[in-house]
VOSE-390137 format. One record per residue (C-alpha): x, y, z; residue in one letter; residue number from 1. Coordinates in nm, 2 decimals, always signed. Layout:
! VOSE-390137
+--------+--------+--------+-------+------+
:      x :      y :      z : kolti : panu :
+--------+--------+--------+-------+------+
:      X :      Y :      Z :     A :  NUM :
...
+--------+--------+--------+-------+------+
//
This chain:
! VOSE-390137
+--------+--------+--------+-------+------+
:      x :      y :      z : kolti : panu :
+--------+--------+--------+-------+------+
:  -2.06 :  +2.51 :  -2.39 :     X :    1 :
:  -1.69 :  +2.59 :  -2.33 :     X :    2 :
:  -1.77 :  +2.60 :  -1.92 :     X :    3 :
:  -1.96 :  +2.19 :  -2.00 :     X :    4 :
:  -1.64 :  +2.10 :  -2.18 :     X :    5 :
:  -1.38 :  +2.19 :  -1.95 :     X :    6 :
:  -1.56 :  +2.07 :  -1.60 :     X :    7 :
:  -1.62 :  +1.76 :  -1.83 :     X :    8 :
:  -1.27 :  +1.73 :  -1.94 :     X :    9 :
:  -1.16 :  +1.80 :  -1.55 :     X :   10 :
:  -1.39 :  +1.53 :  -1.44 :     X :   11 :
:  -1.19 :  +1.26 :  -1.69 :     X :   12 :
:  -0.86 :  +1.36 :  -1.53 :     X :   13 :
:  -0.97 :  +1.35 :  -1.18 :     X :   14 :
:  -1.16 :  +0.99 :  -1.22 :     X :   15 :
:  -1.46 :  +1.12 :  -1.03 :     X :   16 :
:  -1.77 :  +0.93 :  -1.05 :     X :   17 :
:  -2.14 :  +0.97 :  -1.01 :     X :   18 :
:  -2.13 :  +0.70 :  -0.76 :     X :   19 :
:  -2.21 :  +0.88 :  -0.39 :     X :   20 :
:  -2.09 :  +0.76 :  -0.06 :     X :   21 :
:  -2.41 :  +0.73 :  +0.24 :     X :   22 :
:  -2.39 :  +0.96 :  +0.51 :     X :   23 :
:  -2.35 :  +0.93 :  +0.90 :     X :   24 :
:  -2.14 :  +0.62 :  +0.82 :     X :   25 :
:  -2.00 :  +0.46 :  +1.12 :     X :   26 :
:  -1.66 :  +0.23 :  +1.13 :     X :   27 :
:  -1.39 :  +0.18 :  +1.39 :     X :   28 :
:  -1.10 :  +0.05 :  +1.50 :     X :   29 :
:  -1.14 :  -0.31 :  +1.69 :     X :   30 :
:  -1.50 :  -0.38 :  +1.57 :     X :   31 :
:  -1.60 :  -0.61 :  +1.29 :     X :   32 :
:  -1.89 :  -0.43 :  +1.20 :     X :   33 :
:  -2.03 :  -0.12 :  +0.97 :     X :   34 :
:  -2.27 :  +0.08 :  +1.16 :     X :   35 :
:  -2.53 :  +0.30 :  +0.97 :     X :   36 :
:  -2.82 :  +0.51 :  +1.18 :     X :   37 :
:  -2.97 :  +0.71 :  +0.86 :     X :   38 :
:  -2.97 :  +0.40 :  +0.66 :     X :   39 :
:  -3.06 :  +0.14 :  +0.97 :     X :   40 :
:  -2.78 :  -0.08 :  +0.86 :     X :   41 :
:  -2.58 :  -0.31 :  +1.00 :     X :   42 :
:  -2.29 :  -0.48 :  +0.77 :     X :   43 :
:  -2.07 :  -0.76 :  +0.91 :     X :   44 :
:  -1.67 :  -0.69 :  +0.82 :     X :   45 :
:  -1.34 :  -0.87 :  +0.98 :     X :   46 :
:  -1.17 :  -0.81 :  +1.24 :     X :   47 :
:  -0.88 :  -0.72 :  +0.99 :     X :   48 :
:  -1.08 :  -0.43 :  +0.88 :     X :   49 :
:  -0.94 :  -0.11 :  +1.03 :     X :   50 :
:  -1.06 :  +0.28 :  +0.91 :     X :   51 :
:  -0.82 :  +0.37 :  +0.65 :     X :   52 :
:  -0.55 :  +0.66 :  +0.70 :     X :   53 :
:  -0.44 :  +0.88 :  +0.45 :     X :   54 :
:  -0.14 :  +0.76 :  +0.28 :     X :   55 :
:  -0.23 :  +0.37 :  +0.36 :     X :   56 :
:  -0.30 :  +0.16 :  +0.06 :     X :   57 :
:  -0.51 :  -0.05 :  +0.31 :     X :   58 :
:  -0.84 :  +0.05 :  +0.57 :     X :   59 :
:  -1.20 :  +0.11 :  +0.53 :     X :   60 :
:  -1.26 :  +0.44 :  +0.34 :     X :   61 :
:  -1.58 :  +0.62 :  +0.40 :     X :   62 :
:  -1.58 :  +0.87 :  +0.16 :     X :   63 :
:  -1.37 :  +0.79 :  -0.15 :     X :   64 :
:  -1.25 :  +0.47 :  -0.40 :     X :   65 :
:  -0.92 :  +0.28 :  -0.41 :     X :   66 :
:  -0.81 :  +0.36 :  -0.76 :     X :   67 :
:  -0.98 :  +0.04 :  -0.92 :     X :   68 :
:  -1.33 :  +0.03 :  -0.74 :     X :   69 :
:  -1.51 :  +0.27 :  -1.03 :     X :   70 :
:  -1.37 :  +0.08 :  -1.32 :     X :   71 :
:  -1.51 :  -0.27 :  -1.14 :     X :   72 :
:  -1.83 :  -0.13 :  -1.03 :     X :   73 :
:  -1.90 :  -0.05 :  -1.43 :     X :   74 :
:  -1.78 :  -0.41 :  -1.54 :     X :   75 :
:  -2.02 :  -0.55 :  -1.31 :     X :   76 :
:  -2.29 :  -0.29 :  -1.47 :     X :   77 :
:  -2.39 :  -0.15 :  -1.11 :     X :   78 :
:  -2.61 :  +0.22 :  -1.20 :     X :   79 :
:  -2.53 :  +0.49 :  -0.90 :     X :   80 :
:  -2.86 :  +0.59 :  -0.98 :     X :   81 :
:  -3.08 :  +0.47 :  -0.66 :     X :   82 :
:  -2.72 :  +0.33 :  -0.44 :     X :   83 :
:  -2.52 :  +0.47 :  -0.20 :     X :   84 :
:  -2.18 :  +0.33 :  -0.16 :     X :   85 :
:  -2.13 :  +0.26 :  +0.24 :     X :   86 :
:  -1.74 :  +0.17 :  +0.24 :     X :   87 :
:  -1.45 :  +0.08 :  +0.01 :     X :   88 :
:  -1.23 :  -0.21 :  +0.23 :     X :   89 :
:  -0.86 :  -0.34 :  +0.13 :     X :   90 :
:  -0.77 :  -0.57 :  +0.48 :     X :   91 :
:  -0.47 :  -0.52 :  +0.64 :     X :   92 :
:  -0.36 :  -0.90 :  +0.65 :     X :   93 :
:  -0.32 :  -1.10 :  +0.31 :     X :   94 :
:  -0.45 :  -1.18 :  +0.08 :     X :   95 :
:  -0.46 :  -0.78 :  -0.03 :     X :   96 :
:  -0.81 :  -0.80 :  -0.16 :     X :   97 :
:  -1.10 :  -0.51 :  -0.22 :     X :   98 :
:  -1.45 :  -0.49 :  -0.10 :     X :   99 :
:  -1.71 :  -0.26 :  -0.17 :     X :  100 :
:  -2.00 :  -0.25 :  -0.05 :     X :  101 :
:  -2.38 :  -0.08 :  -0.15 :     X :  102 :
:  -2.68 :  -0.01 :  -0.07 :     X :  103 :
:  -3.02 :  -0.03 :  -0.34 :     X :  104 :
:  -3.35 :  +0.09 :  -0.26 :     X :  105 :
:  -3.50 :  -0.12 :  -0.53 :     X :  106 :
:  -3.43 :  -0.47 :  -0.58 :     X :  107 :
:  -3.15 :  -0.51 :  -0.91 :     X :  108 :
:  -3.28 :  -0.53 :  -1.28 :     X :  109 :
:  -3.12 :  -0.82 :  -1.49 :     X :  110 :
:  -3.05 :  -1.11 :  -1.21 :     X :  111 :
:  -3.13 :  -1.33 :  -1.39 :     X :  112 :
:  -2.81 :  -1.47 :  -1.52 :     X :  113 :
:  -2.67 :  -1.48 :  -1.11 :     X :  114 :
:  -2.62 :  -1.80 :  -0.94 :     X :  115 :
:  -2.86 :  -1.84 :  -0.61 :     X :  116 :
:  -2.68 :  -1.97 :  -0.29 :     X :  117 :
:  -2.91 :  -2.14 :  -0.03 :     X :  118 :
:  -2.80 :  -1.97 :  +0.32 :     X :  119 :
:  -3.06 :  -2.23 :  +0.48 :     X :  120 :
:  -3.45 :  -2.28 :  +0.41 :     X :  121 :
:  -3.52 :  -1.98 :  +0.38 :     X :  122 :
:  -3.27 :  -1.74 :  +0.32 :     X :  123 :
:  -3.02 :  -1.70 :  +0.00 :     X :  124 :
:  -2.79 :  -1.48 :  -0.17 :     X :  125 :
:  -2.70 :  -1.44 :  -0.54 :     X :  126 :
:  -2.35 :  -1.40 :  -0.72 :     X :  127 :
:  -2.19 :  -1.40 :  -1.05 :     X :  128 :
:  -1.85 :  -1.36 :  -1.15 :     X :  129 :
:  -1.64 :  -1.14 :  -1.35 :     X :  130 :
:  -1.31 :  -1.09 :  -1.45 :     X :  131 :
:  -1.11 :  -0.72 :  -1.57 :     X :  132 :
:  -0.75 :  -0.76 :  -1.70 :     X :  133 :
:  -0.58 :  -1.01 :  -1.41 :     X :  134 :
:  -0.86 :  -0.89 :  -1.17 :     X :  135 :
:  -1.10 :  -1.15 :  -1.05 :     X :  136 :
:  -1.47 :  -0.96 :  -0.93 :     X :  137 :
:  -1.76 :  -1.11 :  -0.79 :     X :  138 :
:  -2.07 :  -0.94 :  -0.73 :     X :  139 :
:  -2.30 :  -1.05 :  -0.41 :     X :  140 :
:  -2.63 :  -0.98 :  -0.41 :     X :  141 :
:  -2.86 :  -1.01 :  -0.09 :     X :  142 :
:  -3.17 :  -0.86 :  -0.12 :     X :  143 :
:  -3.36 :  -0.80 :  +0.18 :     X :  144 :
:  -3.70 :  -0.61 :  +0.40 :     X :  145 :
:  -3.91 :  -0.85 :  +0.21 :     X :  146 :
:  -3.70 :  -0.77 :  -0.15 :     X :  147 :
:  -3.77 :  -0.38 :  -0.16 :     X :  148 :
:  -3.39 :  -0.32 :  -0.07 :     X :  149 :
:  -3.04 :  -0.47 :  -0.17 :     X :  150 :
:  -2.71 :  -0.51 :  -0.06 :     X :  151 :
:  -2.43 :  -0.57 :  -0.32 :     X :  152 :
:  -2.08 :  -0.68 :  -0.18 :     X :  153 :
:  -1.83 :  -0.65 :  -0.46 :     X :  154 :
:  -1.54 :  -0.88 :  -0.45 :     X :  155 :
:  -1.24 :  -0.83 :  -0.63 :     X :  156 :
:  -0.82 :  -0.98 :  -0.64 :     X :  157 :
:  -0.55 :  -1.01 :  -0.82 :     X :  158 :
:  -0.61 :  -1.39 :  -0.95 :     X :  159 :
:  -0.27 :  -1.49 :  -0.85 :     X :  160 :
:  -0.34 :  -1.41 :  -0.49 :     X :  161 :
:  -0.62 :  -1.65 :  -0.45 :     X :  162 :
:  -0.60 :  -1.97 :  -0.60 :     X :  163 :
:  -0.56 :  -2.17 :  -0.25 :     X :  164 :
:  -0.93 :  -2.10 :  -0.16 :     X :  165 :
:  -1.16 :  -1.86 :  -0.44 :     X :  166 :
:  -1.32 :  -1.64 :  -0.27 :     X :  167 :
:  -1.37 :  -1.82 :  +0.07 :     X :  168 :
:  -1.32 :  -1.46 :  +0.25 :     X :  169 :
:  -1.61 :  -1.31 :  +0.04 :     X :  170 :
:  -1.85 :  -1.63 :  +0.12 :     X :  171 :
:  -1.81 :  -1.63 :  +0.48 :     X :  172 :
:  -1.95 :  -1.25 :  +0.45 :     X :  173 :
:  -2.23 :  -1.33 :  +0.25 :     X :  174 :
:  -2.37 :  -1.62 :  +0.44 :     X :  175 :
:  -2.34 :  -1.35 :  +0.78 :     X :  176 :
:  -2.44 :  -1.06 :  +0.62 :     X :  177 :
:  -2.77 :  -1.26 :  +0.45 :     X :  178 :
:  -2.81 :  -1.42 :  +0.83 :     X :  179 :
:  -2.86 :  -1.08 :  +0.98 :     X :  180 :
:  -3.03 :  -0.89 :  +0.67 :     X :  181 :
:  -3.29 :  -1.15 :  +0.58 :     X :  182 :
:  -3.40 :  -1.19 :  +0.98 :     X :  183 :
:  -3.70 :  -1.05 :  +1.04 :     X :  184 :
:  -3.64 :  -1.05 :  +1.42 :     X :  185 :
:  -3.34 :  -0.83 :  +1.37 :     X :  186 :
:  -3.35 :  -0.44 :  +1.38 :     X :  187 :
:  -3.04 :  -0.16 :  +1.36 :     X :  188 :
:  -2.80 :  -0.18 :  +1.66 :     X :  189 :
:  -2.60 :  +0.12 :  +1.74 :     X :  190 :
:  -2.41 :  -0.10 :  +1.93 :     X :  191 :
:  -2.18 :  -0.47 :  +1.90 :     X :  192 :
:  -2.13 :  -0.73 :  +2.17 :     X :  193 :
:  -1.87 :  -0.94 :  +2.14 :     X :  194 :
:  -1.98 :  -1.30 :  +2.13 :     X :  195 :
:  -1.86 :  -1.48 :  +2.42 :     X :  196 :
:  -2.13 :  -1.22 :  +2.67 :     X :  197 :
:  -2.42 :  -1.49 :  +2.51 :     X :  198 :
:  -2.36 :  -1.68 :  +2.84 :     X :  199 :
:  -2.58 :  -1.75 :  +3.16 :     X :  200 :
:  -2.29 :  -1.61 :  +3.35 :     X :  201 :
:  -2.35 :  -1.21 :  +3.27 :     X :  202 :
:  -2.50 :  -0.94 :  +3.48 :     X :  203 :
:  -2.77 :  -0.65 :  +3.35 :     X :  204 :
:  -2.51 :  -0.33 :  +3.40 :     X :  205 :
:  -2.61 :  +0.04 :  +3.38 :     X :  206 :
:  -2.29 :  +0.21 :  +3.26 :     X :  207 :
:  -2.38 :  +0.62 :  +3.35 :     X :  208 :
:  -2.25 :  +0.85 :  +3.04 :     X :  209 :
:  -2.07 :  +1.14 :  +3.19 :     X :  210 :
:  -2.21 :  +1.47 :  +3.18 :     X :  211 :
:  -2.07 :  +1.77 :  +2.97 :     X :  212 :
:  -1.91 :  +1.52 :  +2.68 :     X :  213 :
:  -1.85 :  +1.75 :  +2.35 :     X :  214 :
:  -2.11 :  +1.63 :  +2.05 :     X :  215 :
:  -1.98 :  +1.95 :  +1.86 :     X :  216 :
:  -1.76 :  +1.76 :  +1.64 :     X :  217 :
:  -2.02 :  +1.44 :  +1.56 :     X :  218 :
:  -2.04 :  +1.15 :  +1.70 :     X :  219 :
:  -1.93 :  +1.00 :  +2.06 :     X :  220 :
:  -1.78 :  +0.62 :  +2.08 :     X :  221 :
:  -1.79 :  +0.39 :  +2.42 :     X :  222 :
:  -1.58 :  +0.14 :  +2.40 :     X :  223 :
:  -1.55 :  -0.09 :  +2.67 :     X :  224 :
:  -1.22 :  -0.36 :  +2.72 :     X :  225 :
:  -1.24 :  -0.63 :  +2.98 :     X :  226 :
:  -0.93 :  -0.71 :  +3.11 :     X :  227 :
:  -0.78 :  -1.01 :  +3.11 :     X :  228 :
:  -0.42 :  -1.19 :  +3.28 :     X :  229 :
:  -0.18 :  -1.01 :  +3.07 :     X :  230 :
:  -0.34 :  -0.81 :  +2.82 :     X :  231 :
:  -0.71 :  -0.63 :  +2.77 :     X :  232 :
:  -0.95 :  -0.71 :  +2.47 :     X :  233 :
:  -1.27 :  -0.49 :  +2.37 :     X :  234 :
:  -1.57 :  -0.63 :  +2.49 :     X :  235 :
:  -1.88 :  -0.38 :  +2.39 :     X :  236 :
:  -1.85 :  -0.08 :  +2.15 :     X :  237 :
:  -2.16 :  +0.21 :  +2.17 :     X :  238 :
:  -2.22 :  +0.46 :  +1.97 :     X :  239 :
:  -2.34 :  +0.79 :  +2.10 :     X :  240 :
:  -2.55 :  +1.08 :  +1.93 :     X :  241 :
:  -2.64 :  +1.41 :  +2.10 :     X :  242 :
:  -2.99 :  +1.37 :  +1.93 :     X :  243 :
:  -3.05 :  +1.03 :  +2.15 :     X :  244 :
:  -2.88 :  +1.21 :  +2.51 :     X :  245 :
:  -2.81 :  +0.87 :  +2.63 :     X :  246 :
:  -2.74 :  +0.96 :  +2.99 :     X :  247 :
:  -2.72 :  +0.52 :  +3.06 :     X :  248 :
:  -2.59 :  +0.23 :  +2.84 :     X :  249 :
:  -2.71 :  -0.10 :  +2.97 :     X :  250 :
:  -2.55 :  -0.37 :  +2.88 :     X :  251 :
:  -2.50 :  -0.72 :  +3.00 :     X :  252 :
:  -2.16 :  -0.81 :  +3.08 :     X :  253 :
:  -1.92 :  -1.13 :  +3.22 :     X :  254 :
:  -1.82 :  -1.04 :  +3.58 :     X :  255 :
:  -1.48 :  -0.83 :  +3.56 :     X :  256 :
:  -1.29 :  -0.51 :  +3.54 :     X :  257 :
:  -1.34 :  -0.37 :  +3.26 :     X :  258 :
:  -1.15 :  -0.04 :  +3.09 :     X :  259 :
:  -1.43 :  +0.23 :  +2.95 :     X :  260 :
:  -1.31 :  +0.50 :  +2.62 :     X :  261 :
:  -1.47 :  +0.76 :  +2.47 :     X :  262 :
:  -1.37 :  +0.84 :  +2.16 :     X :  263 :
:  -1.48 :  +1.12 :  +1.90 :     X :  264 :
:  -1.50 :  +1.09 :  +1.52 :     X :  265 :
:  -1.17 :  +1.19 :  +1.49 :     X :  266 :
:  -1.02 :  +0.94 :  +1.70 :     X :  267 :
:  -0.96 :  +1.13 :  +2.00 :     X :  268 :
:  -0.99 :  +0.96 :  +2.39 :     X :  269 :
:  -1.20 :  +1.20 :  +2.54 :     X :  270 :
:  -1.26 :  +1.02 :  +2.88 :     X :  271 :
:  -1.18 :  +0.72 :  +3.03 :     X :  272 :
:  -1.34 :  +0.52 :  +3.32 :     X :  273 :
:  -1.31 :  +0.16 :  +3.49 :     X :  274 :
:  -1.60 :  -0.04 :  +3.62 :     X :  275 :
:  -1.63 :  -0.35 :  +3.82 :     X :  276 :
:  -1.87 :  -0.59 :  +3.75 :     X :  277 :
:  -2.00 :  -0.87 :  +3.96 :     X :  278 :
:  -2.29 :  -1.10 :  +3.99 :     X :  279 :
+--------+--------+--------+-------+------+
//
């Protein structure tokens, strides 16, 4: 009983919470996007999103809270029970908000009392609001694969730092995120495009992986940047797994040099490359 009391009383002083993070999450620098394999998840950030760093009050976390996010998540009455958490997001540019976002296996109890947003025909999104001392929340709710899972997108400022336009940076995510999730025709990419290669001027390009990279420590990134008349830009971003042994990436790409990286989970360039591509 003494043992239950003290890890009890420990727990209160540390703030820890039942709430668990997802494994094998994926996020990086210069891609909009959360990537997760176990999960086959895709979840559509900002490009103002960058992986946090420790002492940095802003970045996407992966495997803890910002000192607020357990207190919201109880206002808003979210159970850990059945969720995973899949990242905790403060942007670098203003306005200084914070994002969480979840994961169900079960659609939500008690929805009833959330407002429905119409994405198009078809496809919708719910939300209510909440507010906790001078913090304005609102929770997202986007169920999806036919209702049997949801994602929750919680949403919360300072409500001095948004009164020019409520929440416009949390709708733009819903409407995307409900536009991929809710397709039927969409599956899990381990990999992002960046928008402009949707163009009848691209060629098919088999980009070889070299041999003997090092999958020891996780996971291997390709990141491609085309290069442009003063300055580079990412193009394509890859992710490689020893369990796949992707030995070619094919990709189609706008003729033009482009600058390869491989990366490792711990932000390393492992290799770099250059390829030209013509039509």
């Amino acid at each position: 009983m003494k043992y239950c009391f003290v890890l009890l009383f420990c727990c209160v002083l540390s703030g820890c919470s039942s709430y668990k993070f997802a494994k094998e999450s994926v996020f990086v620098n210069d891609v909009d996007e959360y990537f997760n394999h176990s999960l086959k998840l895709n979840v559509w950030t900002y490009m103002n999103f960058y992986p946090h760093q420790d002492g940095e009050r802003t970045g996407v976390r992966l495997h803890d809270f910002y000192e607020n996010d357990v207190e919201v998540l109880k206002k808003t009455g979210l159970k850990s029970k059945g969720s995973k958490v899949l990242f905790s997001a403060v942007p670098s540019g203003l306005p200084h908000y914070n994002l969480l976002a979840l994961v169900h296996n079960k659609p939500l109890p008690r929805t009833e009392e959330f407002e429905r947003r119409e994405v198009n025909d078809e496809q919708f999104y719910l939300e209510k609001d909440y507010v906790l001392g001078q913090l304005d929340i609102r929770h997202v709710v986007i169920p999806f694969e036919k209702g049997k899972k949801t994602l929750s997108l919680v949403y919360y400022i300072n409500k001095e730092e948004h009164q020019n336009c409520r929440f416009c940076k949390l709708e733009y995510l819903a409407k995307i995120n409900t536009s991929n999730l809710q397709d039927s025709k969409k599956q899990y990419r381990d990999n992002w495009l960046i928008a402009e290669n949707i163009s009848d001027t691209i060629a098919d390009t088999d980009i070889k992986v070299p041999e003997g990279l090092d999958y020891n420590q996780g996971k291997i990134f390709l990141k491609l940047f085309a290069q442009y008349e003063t300055q580079t830009g990412i193009n394509y971003f890859h992710i490689l797994d020893a369990k796949s042994k992707d030995s070619i990436v094919k990709v189609k790409l706008p003729p033009n040099r482009y600058f390869l990286e491989y990366e490792n989970e711990q932000r390393q360039i492992i290799y770099r490359d250059t390829i030209q591509v013509k039509l």
